[in-house]
N, C-alpha and C positions, 0 to 999 in steps of 0.2 A: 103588799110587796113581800117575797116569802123570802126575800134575801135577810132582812130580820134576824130569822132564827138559824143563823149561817151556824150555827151546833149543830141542829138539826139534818143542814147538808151532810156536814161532815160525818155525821152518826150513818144518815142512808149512803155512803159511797163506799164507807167502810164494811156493811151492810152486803153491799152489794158484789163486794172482793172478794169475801170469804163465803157468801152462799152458793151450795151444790145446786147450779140451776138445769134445768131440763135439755139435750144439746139443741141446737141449734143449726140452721140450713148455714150461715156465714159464721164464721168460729168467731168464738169472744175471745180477747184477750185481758185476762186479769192478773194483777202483782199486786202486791205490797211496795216492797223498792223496786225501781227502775221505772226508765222512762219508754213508752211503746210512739213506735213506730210505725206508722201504714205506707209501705211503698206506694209511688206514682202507677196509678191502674187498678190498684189489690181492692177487694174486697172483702171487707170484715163485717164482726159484729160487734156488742158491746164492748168498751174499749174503758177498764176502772184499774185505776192503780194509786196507792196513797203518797207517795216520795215520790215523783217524776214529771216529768211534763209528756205529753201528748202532741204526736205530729202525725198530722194525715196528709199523704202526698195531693200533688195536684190529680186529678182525675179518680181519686181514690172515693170509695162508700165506707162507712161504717155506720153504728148506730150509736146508741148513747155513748159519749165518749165524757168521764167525770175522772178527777183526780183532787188531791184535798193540798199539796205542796208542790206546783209545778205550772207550767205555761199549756195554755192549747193552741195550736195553728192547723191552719188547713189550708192546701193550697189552691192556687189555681183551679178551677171547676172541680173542688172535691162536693161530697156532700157527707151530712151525718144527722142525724137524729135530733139531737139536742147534744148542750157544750157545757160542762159547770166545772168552775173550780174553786176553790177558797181562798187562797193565796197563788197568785201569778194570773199570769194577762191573758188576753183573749185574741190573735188574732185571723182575721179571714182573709185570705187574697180575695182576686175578681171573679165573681160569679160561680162566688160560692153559693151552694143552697143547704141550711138548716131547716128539719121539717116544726121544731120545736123551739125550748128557750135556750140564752146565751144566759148564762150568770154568771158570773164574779164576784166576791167579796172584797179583797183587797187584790187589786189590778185594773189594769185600763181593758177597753173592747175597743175594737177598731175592722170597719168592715169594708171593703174594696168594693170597686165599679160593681153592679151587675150581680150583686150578692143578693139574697134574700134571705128572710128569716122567719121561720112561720109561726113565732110566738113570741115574748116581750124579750128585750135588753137589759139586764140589770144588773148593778153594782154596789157597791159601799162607797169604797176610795178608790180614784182613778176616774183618768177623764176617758169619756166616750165619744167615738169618732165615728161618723158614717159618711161614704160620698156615693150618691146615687145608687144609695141600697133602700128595697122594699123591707119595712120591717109590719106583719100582721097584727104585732100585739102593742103593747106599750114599750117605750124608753123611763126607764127609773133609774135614780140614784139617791145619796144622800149629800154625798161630799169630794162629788167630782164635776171637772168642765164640760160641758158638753157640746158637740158640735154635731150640729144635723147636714151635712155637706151638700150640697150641690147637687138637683134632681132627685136627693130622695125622697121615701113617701114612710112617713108614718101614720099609718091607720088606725092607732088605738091615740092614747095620751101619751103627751112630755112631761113627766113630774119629777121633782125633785124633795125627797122627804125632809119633813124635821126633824132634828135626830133626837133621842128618846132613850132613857134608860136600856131599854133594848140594845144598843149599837154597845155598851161598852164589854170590850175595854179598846172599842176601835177610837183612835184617835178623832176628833172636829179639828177643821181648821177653825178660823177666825172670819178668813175673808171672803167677800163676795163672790161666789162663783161666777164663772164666766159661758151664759149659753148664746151659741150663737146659730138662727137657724139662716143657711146660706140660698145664693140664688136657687127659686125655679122649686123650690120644698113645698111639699105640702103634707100639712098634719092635720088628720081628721079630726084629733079627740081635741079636747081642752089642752092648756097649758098651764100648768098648778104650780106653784113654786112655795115652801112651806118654811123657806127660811130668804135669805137676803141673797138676788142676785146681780147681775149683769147681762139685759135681756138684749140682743142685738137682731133684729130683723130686717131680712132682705126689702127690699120692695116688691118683689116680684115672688114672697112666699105668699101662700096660702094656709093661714094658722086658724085653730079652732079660738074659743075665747080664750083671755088671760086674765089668770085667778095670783094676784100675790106678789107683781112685778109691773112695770114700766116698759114697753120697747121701747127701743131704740132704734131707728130705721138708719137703714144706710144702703146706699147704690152700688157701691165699689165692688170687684172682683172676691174683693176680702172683707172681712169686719174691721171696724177701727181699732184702735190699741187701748186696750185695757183704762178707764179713768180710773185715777187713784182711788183708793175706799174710802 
């Protein structure tokens, strides 16, 4: 999981703001401070700023779009390259398409109807949310909930790491995560789980094996309500 050496994000975004790169057929847009914007329709390119958050309208393109203090969203049938931040959230309306990864370090992800993603999901802290999104690669975290929603399709693995010298000085919690994968899912890879969780399964998913946890089957619309730790 290269979420890890979230120094290392941060080193290449910063990297990537201040080098004089060759131009481009879609214009980049690069800062230090502030937050960019891609209007609904526009067409960009690389999209890096360090203080900001990042918004691509509905129906909008860009490519890499990375920042190291700020939010990413994309709206309604945008698309973009790949999405990374370090700190703030990640989210996608409906039918969005990413051709690469979603990363986060500290912040949730959350992907809308109809979204795809053409490389893995991953986080530190914050929970991750899909409802009948394709993701290509893997779902990873360390010390978030995670919910695989309703028709979508995970093709790689659902893991969850053990945390590790590596992670500090990112906060553990204590308690059991809560993953729950919902009606009509199916996950191709394994399901690893490498600390203590709360495993909820549909009836009606389709999961690869499970390494580390217990399911928990349940029928209902929803998963059941959290048992105490």
């Amino acid at each position: 999981m290269r979420l890890h050496r979230h120094a290392t994000v941060l080193a290449s975004i910063l990297a990537l703001s201040f080098a004089a790169g060759a131009a481009h057929a879609r214009q980049d847009v690069d800062k230090v401070n502030g937050s960019i914007s891609v209007a609904a329709g526009e067409v960009r390119g690389n999209l890096e700023t360090v203080n900001g958050s990042i918004r691509i309208g509905e129906n909008a393109q860009a490519g890499a779009a990375g920042t190291v203090n700020g939010s990413v969203h994309v709206g309604n049938d945008g698309s973009a390259r790949s999405l990374e931040t370090v700190n703030g959230s990640i989210r996608l309306g409906e039918r969005v398409r990413i051709e690469g990864d979603v990363e986060t370090v500290n912040g949730s992800v959350f992907a809308g109807r109809g979204s795809r993603i053409g490389g893995n999901v991953e986080n530190v802290n914050g929970a991750l949310g899909l409802v009948q999104t394709e993701v290509a690669g893997n779902v990873e975290t360390v010390n978030g909930d995670v919910t695989v929603g309703v028709g979508s399709h995970v093709r790689g693995q659902l893991r969850v790491h053990k945390p590790t010298a590596n992670w500090m000085p990112v906060r553990v919690r204590q308690r059991a995560q809560r993953i729950v994968i919902g009606p009509g899912v199916v996950i191709d890879g394994d399901l690893v789980f490498e600390r203590e969780v709360q495993l909820y399964v549909h009836d009606t998913a389709r999961i690869g094996t499970i390494t580390g946890a217990t399911a928990i089957p349940f029928s209902t619309p929803t998963a059941p309500a959290r048992q105490p730790d």
